[in-house]
C-alpha positions in Angstrom: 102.3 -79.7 -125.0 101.6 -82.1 -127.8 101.0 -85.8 -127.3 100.2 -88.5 -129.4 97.5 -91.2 -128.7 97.9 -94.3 -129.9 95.1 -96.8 -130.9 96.2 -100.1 -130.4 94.0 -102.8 -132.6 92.2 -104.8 -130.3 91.9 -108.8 -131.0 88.5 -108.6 -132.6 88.6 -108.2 -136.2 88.1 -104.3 -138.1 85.4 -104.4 -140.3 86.5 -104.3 -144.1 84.5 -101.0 -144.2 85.2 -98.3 -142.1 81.6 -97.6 -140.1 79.7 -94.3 -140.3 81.3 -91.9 -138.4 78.4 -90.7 -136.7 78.1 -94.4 -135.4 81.6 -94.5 -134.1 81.8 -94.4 -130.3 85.7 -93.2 -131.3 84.1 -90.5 -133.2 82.1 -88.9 -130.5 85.2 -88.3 -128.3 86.9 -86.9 -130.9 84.3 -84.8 -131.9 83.9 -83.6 -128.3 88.0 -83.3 -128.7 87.4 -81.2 -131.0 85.0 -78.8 -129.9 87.4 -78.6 -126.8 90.3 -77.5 -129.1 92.1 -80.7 -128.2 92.2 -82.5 -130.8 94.7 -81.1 -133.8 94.6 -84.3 -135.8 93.1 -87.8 -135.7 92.9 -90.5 -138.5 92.2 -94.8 -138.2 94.5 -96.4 -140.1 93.5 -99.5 -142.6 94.6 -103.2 -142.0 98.0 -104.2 -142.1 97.3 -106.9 -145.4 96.9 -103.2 -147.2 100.6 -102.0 -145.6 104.2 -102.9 -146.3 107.4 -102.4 -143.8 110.9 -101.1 -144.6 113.6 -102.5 -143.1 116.6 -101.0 -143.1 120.0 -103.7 -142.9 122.8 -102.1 -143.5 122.5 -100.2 -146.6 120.3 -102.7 -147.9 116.5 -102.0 -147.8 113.7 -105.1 -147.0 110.7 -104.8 -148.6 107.5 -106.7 -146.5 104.3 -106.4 -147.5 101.6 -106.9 -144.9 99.5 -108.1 -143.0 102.3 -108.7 -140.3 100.3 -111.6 -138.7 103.6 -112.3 -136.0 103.1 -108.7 -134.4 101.9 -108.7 -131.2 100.5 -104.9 -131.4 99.0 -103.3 -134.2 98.5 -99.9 -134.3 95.1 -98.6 -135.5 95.0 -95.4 -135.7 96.0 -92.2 -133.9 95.0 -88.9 -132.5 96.9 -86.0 -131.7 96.2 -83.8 -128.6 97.2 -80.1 -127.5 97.3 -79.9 -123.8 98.1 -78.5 -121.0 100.1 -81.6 -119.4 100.0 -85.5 -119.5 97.6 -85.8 -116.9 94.9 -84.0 -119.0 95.5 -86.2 -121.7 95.1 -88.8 -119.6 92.4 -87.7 -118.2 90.4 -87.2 -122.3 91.9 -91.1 -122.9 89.6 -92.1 -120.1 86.7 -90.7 -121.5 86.8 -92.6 -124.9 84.9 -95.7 -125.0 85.9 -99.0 -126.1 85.1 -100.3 -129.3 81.6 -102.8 -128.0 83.1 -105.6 -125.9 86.9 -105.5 -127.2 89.8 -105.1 -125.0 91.3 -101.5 -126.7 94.5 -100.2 -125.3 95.7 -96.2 -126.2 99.4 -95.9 -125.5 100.0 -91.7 -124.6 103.0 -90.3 -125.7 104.3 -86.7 -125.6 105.6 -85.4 -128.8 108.8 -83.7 -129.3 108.6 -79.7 -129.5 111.6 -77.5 -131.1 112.0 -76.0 -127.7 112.8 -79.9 -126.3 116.2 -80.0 -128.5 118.0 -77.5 -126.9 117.1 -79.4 -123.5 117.3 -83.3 -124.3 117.6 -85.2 -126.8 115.4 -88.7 -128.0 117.6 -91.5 -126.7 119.1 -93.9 -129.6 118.9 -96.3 -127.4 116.7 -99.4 -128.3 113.2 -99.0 -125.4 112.4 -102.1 -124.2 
């Protein structure tokens, strides 16, 4: 099973410059990820002022260019996982530490496989 780990930004401002990897508590875990043939991908993400949104009303499309200073949750980067169930992925979230003294939050999600479309489908439904 695949499953995406989300970084949520935490409250406390990024530095401009991304810091040495080496240095990165973030890195270590994904290094030991890694080296545990977990980790298949994994990239932090730059602030929002550098991003832009599409929004799509209609068949008009909305063009916003960041930072998106009215959104509650930021995501800051991402890592995806191979394993064996959600509960080991679980279990490698708990061992990353926090970035010093911020409140971080990683959101789990399991990706969708080929095999998953013959069985159920993603929901169109808006998630709440």
């Amino acid at each position: 099973m695949r499953f995406m780990v989300i970084v949520k930004a935490s409250k406390i401002p990024r530095p401009a410059k991304c810091p040495t990897r080496r240095c990165s508590p973030r890195w270590q875990v994904q290094r030991r990820a890694g080296q545990g043939r977990v980790m298949l991908a994994g990239e932090g993400l730059q602030a929002s002022s550098k991003g832009a949104r599409v929004k799509f009303v209609g068949s008009k499309r909305v063009v916003t260019d960041g930072p998106f200073p009215e959104t509650k949750e930021l995501i800051a980067g991402f890592w995806i996982w191979k394993v064996k169930n959600k509960q080991e992925a679980i279990e490698w979230a708990k061992r990353c530490p926090s970035a010093s003294g911020s409140d971080t939050e990683l959101e789990i999600r399991q990706i969708f496989e080929m095999e998953d479309s013959a069985t159920a489908r993603p929901s169109r439904k808006k998630e709440s």
